[in-house]
N, C-alpha and C positions, 0 to 999 in steps of 0.2 A: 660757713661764712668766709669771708676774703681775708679774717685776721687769719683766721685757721689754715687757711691754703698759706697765705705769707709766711707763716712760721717752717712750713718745710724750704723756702729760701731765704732763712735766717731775717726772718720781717720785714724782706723788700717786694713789698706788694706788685711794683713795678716789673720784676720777676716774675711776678704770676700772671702777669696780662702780657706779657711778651713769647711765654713757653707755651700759654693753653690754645688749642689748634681749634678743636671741637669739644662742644658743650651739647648735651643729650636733655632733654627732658619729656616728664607724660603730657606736656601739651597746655597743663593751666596756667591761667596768667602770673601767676608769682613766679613761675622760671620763663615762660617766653612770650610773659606780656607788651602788646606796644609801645606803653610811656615806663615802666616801672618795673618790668620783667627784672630778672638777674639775669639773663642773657644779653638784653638790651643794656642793663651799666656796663657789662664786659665788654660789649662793642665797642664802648665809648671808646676805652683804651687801645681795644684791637681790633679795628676795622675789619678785619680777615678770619675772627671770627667765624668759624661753621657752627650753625645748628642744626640740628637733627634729632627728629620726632622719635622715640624709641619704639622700635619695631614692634617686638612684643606686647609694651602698652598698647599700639594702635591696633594690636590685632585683637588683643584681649574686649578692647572698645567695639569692635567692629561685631563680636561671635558676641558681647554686651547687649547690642542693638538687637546682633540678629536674633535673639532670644527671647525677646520680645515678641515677637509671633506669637501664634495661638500652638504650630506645627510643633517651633524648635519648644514650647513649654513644656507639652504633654510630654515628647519628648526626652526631653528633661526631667520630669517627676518619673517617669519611668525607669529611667538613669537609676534617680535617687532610689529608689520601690528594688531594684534588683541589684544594685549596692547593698543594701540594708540588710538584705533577705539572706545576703552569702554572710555579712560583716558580723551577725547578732547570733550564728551560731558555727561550731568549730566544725560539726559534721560535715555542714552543707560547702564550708571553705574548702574542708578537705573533701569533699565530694567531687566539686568545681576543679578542683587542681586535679584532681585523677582523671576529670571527663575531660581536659585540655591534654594530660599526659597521655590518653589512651587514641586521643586523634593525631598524636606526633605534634602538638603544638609547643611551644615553651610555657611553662605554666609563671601565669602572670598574676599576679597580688591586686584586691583593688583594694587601691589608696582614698587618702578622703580627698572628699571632692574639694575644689579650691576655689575661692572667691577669688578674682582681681577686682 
């Protein structure tokens, strides 16, 4: 919140609307809504204000939608299905890392999968 930013110049809010250049957010209206955003009050103060949609959210939004198909789902569960099958036993991890070392590739860990 604005009291929070003010305290790193010693509680002159007016400070913080004069140093902040650009303001980032994922896109809902509580940071860059029309009438009530928190980008829209920063305006108020600083005309000059940038805003900017954050990349990674928008992409994450975008591979979100695209997933939705019928293509990217099966896809998808398949992902999951050959995650699981290396993750749920140590043999088959270490199997995987040998069949990657033994074709010259760098042998790569799979992580768990990530919601955005």
């Amino acid at each position: 919140n604005l009291e929070s930013l003010a305290r790193i110049f010693n509680g002159d809010e007016s400070e913080v609307h004069k140093r902040m250049v650009v303001m980032t957010g994922d896109g809902c209206s509580t940071i860059q809504g029309g009438d009530g955003g928190v980008i829209v009050m920063f305006k108020q103060n600083n005309p000059r204000l940038l805003q900017v949609h954050c990349n990674p959210h928008k992409f994450a939004l975008v591979l979100g939608d695209a997933a939705r198909e019928e293509p990217f789902i099966v896809f998808d569960q398949e992902l999951r299905q050959l995650a699981s099958h290396f993750k749920l036993s140590v043999k088959r991890k270490d199997a995987f890392g040998q069949a990657q070392s033994d074709m010259g590739l760098k042998v790569l860990v799979l992580l768990k999968r990530a919601v955005t």
